[in-house]
TISEDO-298723 format. One record per residue (C-alpha): residue in one letter; residue number from 1; x, y, z. Coordinates in pm, 1 decimal. Layout:
<nodes>
<node 'a'; NUM; <X; Y; Z>>
...
</nodes>
This chain:
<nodes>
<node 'x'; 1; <10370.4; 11038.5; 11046.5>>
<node 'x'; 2; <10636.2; 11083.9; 11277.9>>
<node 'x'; 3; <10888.2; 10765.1; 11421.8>>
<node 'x'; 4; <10743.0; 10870.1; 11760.7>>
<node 'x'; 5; <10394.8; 10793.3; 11675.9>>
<node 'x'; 6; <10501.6; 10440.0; 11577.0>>
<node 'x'; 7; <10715.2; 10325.9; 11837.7>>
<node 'x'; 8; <10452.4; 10365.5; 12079.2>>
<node 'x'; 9; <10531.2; 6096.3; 12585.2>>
<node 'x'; 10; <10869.9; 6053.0; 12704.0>>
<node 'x'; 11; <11155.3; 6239.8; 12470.8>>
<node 'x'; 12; <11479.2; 6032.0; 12483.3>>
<node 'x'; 13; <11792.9; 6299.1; 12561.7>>
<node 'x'; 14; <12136.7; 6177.4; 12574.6>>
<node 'x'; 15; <12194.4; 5952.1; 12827.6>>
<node 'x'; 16; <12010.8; 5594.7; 12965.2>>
<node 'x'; 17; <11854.0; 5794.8; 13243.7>>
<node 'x'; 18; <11732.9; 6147.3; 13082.3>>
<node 'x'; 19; <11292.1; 6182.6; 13057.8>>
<node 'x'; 20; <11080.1; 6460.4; 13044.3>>
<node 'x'; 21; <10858.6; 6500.2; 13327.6>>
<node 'x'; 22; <10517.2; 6617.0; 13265.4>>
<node 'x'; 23; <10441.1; 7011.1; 13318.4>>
<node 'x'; 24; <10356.1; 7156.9; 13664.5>>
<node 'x'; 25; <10036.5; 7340.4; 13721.0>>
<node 'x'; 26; <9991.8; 7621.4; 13436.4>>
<node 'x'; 27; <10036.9; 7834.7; 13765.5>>
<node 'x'; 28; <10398.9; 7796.5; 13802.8>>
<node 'x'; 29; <10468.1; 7846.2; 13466.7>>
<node 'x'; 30; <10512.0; 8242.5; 13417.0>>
<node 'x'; 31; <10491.0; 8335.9; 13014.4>>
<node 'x'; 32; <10434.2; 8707.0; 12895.2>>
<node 'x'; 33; <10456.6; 8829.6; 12492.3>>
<node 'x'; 34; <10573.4; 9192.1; 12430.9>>
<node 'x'; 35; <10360.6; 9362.1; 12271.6>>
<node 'x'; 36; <10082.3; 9210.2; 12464.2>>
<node 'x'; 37; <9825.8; 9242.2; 12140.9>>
<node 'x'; 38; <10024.0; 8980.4; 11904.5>>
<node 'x'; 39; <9926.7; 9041.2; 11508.7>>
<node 'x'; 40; <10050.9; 8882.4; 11153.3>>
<node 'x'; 41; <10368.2; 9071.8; 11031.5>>
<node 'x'; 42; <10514.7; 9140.3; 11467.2>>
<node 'x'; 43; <10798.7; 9024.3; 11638.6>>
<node 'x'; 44; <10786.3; 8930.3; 12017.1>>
<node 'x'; 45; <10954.6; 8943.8; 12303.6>>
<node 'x'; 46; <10863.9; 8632.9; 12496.4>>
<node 'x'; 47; <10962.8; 8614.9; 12883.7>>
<node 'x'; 48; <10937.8; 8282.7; 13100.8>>
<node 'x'; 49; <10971.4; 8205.9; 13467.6>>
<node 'x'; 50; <10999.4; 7784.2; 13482.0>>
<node 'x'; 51; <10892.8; 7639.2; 13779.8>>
<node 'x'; 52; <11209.9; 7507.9; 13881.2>>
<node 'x'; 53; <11560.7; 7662.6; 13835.6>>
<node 'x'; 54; <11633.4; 7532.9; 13425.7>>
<node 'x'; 55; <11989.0; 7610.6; 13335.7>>
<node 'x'; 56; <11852.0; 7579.7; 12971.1>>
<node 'x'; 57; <11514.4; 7686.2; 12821.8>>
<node 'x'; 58; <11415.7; 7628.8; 12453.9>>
<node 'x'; 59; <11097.5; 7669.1; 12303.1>>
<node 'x'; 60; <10896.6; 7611.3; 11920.8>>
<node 'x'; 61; <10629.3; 7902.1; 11758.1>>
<node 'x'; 62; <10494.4; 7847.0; 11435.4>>
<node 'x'; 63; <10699.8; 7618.3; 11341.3>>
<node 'x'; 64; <10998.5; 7798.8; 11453.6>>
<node 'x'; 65; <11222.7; 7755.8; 11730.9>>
<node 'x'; 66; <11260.9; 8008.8; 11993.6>>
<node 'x'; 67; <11608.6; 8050.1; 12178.3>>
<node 'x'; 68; <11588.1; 8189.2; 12518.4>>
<node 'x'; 69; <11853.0; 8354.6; 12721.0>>
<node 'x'; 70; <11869.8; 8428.9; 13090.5>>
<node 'x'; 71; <11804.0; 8772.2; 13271.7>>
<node 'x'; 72; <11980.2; 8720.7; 13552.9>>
<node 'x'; 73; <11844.8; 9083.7; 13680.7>>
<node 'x'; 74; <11468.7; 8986.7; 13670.0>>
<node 'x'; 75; <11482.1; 8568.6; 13705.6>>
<node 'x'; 76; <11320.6; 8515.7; 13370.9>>
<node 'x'; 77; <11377.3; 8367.9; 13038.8>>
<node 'x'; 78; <11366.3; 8605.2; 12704.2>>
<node 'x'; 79; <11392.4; 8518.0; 12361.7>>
<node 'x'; 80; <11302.6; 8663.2; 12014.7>>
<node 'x'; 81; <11046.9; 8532.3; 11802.8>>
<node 'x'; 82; <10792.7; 8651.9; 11500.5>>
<node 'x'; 83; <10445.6; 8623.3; 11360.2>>
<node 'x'; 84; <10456.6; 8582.7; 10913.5>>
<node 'x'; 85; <10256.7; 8873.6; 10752.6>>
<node 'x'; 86; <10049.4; 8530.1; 10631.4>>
<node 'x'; 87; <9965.1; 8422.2; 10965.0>>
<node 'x'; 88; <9615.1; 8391.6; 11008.3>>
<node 'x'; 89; <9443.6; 8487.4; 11317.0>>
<node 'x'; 90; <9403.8; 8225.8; 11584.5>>
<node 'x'; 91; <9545.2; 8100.8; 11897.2>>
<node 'x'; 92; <9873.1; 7905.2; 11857.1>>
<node 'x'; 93; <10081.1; 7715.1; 12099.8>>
<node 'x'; 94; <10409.1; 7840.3; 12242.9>>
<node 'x'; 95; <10584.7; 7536.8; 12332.7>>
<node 'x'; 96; <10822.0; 7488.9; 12563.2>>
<node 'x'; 97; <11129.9; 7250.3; 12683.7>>
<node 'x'; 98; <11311.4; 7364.8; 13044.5>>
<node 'x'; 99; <11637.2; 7142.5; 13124.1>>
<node 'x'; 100; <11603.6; 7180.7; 13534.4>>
<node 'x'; 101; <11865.7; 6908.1; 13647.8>>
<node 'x'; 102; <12046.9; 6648.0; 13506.0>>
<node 'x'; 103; <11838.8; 6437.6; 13282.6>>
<node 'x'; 104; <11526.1; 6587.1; 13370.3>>
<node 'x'; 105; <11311.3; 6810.5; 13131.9>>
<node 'x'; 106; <11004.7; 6978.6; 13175.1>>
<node 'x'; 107; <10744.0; 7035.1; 12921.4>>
<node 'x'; 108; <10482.9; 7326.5; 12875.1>>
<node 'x'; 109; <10262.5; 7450.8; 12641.9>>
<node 'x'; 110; <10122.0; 7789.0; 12646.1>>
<node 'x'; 111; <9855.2; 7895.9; 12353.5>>
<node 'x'; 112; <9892.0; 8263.8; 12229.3>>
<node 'x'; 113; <9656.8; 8473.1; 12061.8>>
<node 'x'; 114; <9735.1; 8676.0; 11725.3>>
<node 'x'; 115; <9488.7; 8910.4; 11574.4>>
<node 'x'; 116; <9426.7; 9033.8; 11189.3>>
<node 'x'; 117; <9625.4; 9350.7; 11103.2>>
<node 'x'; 118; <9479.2; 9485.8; 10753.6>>
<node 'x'; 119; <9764.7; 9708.4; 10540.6>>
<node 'x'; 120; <9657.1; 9982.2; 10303.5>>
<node 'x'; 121; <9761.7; 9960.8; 9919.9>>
<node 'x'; 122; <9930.5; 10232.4; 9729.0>>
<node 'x'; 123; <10007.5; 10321.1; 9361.6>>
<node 'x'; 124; <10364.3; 10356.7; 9274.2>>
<node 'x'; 125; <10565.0; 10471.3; 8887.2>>
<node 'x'; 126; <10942.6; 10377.7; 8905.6>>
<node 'x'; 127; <11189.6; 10322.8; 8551.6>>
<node 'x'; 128; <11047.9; 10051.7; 8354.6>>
<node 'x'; 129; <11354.9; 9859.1; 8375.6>>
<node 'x'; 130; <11252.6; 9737.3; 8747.9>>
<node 'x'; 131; <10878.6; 9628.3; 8601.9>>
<node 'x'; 132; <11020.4; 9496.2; 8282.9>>
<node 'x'; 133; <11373.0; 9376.7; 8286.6>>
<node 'x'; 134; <11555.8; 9351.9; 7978.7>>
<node 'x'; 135; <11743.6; 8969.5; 8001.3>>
<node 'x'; 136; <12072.0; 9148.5; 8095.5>>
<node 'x'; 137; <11889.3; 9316.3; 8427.3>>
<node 'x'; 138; <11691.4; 8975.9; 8439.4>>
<node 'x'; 139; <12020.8; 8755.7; 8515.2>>
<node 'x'; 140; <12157.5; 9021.5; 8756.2>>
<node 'x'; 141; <11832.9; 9002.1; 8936.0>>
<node 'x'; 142; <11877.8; 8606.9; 8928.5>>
<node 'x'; 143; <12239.9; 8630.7; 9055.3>>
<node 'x'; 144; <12136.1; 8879.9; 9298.7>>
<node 'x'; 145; <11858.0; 8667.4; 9477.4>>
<node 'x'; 146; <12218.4; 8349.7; 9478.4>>
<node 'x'; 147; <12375.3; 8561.3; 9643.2>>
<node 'x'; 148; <12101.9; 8682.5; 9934.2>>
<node 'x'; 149; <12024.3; 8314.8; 9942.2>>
<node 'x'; 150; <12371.2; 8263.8; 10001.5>>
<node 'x'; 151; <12432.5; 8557.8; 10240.7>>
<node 'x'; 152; <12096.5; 8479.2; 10481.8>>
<node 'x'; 153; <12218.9; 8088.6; 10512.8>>
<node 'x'; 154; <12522.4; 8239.3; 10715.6>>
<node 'x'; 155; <12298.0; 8333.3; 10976.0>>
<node 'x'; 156; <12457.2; 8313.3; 11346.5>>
<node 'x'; 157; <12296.0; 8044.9; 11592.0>>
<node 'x'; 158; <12477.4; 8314.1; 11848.1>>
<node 'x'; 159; <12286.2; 8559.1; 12013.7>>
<node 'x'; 160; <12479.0; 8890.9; 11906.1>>
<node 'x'; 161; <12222.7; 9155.0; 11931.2>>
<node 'x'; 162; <12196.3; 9332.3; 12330.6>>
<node 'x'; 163; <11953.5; 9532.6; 12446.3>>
<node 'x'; 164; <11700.3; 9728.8; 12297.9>>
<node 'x'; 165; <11716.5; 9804.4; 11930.2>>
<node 'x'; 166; <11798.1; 10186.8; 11837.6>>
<node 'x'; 167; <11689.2; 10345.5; 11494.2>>
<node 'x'; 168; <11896.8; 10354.1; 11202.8>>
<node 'x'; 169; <11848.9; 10736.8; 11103.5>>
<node 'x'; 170; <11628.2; 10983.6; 11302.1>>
<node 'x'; 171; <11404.8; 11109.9; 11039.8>>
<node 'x'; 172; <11025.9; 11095.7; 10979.9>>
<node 'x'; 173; <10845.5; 10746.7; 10839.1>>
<node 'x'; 174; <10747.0; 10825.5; 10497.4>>
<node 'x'; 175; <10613.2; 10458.8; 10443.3>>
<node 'x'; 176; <10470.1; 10185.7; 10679.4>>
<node 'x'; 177; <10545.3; 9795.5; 10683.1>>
<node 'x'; 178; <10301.0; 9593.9; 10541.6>>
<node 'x'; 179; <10160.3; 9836.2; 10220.0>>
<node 'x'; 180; <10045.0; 9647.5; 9910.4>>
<node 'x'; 181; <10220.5; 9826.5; 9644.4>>
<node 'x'; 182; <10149.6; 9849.4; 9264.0>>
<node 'x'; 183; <10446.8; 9959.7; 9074.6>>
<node 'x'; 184; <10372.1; 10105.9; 8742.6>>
<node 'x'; 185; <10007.3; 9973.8; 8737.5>>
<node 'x'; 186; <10132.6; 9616.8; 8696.0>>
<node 'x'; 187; <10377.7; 9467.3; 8952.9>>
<node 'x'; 188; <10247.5; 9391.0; 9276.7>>
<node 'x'; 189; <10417.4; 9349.8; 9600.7>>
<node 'x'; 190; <10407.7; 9426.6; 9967.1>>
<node 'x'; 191; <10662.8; 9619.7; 10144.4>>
<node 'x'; 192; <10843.7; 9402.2; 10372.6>>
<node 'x'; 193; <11016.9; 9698.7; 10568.5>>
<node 'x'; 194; <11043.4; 10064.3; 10687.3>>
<node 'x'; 195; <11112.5; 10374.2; 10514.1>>
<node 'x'; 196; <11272.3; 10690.0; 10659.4>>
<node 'x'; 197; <11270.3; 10993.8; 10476.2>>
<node 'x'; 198; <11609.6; 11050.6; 10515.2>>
<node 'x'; 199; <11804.3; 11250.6; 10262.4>>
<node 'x'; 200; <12048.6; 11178.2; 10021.5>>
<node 'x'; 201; <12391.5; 11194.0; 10255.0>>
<node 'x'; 202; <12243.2; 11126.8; 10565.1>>
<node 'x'; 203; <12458.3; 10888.2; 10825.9>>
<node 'x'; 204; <12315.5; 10517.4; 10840.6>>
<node 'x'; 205; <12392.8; 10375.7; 11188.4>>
<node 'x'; 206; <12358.1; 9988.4; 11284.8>>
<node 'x'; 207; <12006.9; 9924.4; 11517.9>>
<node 'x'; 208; <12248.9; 9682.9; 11732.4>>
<node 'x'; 209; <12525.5; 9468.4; 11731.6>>
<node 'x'; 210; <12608.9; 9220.7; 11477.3>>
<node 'x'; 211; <12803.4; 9096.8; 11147.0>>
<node 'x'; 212; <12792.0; 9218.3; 10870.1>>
<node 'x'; 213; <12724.3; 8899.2; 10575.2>>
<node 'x'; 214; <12606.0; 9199.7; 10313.8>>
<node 'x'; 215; <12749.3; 9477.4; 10215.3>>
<node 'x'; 216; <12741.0; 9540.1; 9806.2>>
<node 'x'; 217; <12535.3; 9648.2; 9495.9>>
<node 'x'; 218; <12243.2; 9466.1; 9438.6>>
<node 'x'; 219; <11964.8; 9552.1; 9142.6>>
<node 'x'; 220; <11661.2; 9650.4; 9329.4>>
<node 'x'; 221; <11820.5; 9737.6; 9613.4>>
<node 'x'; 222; <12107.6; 9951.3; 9538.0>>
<node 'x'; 223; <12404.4; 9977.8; 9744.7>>
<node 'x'; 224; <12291.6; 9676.2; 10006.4>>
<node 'x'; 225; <12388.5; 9575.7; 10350.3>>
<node 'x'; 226; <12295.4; 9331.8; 10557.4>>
<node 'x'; 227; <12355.9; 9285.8; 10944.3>>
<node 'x'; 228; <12351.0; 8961.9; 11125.2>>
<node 'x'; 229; <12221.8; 8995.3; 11475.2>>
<node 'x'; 230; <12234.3; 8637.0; 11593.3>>
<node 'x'; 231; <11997.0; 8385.2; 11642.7>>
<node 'x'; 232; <11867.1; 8413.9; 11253.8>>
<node 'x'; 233; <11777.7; 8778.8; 11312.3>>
<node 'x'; 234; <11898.1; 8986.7; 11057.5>>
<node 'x'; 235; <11920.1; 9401.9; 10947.0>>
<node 'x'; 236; <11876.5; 9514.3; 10619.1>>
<node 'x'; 237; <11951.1; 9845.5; 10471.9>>
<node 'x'; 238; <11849.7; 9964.4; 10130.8>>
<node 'x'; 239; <11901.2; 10257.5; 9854.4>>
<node 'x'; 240; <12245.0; 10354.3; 10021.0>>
<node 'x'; 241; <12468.2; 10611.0; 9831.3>>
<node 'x'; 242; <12744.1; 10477.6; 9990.1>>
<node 'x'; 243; <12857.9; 10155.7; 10210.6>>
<node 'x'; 244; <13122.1; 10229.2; 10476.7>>
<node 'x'; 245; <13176.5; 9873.4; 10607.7>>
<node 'x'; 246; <13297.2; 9505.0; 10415.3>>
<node 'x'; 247; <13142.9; 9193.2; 10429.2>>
<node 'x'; 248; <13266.5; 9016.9; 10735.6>>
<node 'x'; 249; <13322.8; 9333.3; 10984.1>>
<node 'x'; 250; <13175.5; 9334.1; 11310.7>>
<node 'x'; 251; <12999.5; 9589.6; 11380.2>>
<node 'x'; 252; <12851.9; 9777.2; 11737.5>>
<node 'x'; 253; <12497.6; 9928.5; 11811.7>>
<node 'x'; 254; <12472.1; 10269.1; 11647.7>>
<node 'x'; 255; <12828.3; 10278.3; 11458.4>>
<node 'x'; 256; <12801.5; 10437.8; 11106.2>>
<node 'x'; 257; <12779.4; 10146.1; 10846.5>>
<node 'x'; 258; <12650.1; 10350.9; 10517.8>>
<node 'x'; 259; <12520.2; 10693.9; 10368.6>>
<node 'x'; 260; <12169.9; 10688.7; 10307.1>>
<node 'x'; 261; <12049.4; 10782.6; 9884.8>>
<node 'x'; 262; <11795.1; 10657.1; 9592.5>>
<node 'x'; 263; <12017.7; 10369.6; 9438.1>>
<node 'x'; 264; <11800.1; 10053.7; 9307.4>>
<node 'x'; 265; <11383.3; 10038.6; 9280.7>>
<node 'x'; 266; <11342.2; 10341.5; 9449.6>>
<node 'x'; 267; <11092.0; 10657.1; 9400.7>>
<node 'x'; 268; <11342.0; 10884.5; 9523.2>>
<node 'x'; 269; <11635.0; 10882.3; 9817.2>>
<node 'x'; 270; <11514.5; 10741.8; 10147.4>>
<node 'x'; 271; <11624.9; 10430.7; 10367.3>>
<node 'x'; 272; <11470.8; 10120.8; 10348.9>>
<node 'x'; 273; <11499.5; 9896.3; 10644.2>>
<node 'x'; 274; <11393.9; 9547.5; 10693.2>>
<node 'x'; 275; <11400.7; 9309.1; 10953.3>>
<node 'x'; 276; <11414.5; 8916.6; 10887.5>>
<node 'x'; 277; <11353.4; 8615.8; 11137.5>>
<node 'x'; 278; <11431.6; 8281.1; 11051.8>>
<node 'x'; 279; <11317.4; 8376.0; 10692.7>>
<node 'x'; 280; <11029.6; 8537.7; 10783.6>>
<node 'x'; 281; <10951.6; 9008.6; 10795.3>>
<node 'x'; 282; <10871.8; 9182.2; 11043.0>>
<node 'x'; 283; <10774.9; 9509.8; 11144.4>>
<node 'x'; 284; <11073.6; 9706.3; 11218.1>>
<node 'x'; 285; <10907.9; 9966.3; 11433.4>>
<node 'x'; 286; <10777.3; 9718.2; 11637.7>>
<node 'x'; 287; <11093.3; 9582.9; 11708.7>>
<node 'x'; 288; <11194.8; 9950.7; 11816.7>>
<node 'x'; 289; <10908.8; 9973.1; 12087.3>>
<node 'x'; 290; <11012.6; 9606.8; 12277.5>>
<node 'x'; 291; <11219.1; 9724.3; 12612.9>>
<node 'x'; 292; <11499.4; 9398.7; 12565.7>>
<node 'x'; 293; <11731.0; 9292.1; 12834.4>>
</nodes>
């Protein structure tokens, strides 16, 4: 499978004279989702048009909050936002707060539909150690999960990421988001990311801008790095054979940050790359197809 073939009441503000007025007419509200066919495990691009001109918009999905940005080019609002691989279908509301003028805020509520993706299963055999740790590997893996604890509270309220998202290597997709895997007939887990066949050596570029809050040896994922794109989204890389950049470095859209290899729970060399939101995975090559301002 080629990468091609997947990217296809009143509230009470500050101030003795702030209210929130109640919403216009559902017809001069404007709110789109990309991709237009929302399922558990996406992101989205949401875009709003308010009916009045808001010099802030903010906005709450599944029980996350949602923080827009202007497009000055096209008039509308944009922000980021994600469906859990544990969503279950339904229609949810996409709530939403515009500040118009001073001490004035208008409410709407717009209900979005997400459908039931199923994932297929596979059987995997990788060194014992990951399916059994000895208590040595056992309290690295417990310091390890500290320290990504640690790292992912760091997360930027900023808005760093611009533009459209670019891949990471340009190989083939050797495994999908969303498998239930089996390792060693016993451990079960689903794969929270995407995997490029990408040999040992190859060049490991950044999918946009951001900060880098990650960049070491971890147990099941080998040499580790991890991007912070703003606004709780965040890169991760996996199974490098080498990391090029420290914890702390800024880092631009497509710059080299790592060599790709097999290091940690892997079957052999390949790059791993997940995407979180607000704590939650998505489906990277999703994230590749949504045309961002």
């Amino acid at each position: 499978m080629r990468v091609s073939s997947l990217l296809a009441a009143p509230f009470l503000l500050l101030g003795t004279l702030s209210f929130a007025a109640p919403a216009p007419p559902a017809s001069s509200w404007s709110v789109t989702s990309q991709p237009a066919r929302l399922v558990n495990g996406s992101p989205v691009l949401f875009r709003v048009r308010a009916p009045k001109a808001a010099h802030a918009l903010s906005g709450h999905w599944l029980s996350h909050d949602l923080e827009f940005s202007f497009d000055a080019k096209t008039g509308t609002w944009f922000a980021l936002g994600g469906v859990s691989l544990e969503t279950k279908p339904g229609t949810y509301p996409v709530e939403l707060r515009a500040d118009d003028t001073p001490g004035h805020t208008t409410v709407f509520t717009r209900q979005v539909r997400v459908f039931h993706q199923r994932y297929p299963t596979i059987v995997l055999t990788v060194p014992g150690k990951y399916t059994a740790p000895n208590p040595e590997d056992q309290r690295k893996i417990e310091a390890d999960q500290q320290v990504k604890a640690d790292a992912f509270k760091t997360a930027s309220a900023a808005r760093e990421w611009s533009g459209s998202f670019e891949l990471p290597v340009k190989e083939e997709i050797s495994d999908v988001f969303g498998i239930r895997r089996t390792f060693n007939g016993s451990v079960k887990s689903t794969h929270q990311g995407l995997d490029f066949r990408a040999p040992a050596g190859t060049a490991v570029k950044a999918i946009n801008d951001g900060t880098v809050v990650l960049a070491r040896p971890m147990f099941f994922e080998g040499n580790f790095v991890v991007l912070d794109h703003g606004q709780g989204l965040l890169s991760l890389y996996l199974h490098l054979s080498k990391i090029d950049v420290k914890e702390g470095d800024r880092v631009s859209k497509g710059q080299e940050i790592a060599v790709s290899g097999g290091t940690g729970r892997a079957t052999g060399p390949h790059l791993h790359l997940a995407i979180r939101w607000q704590g939650v995975y998505l489906n990277p090559a999703v994230l590749f197809s949504l045309r961002l301002p």
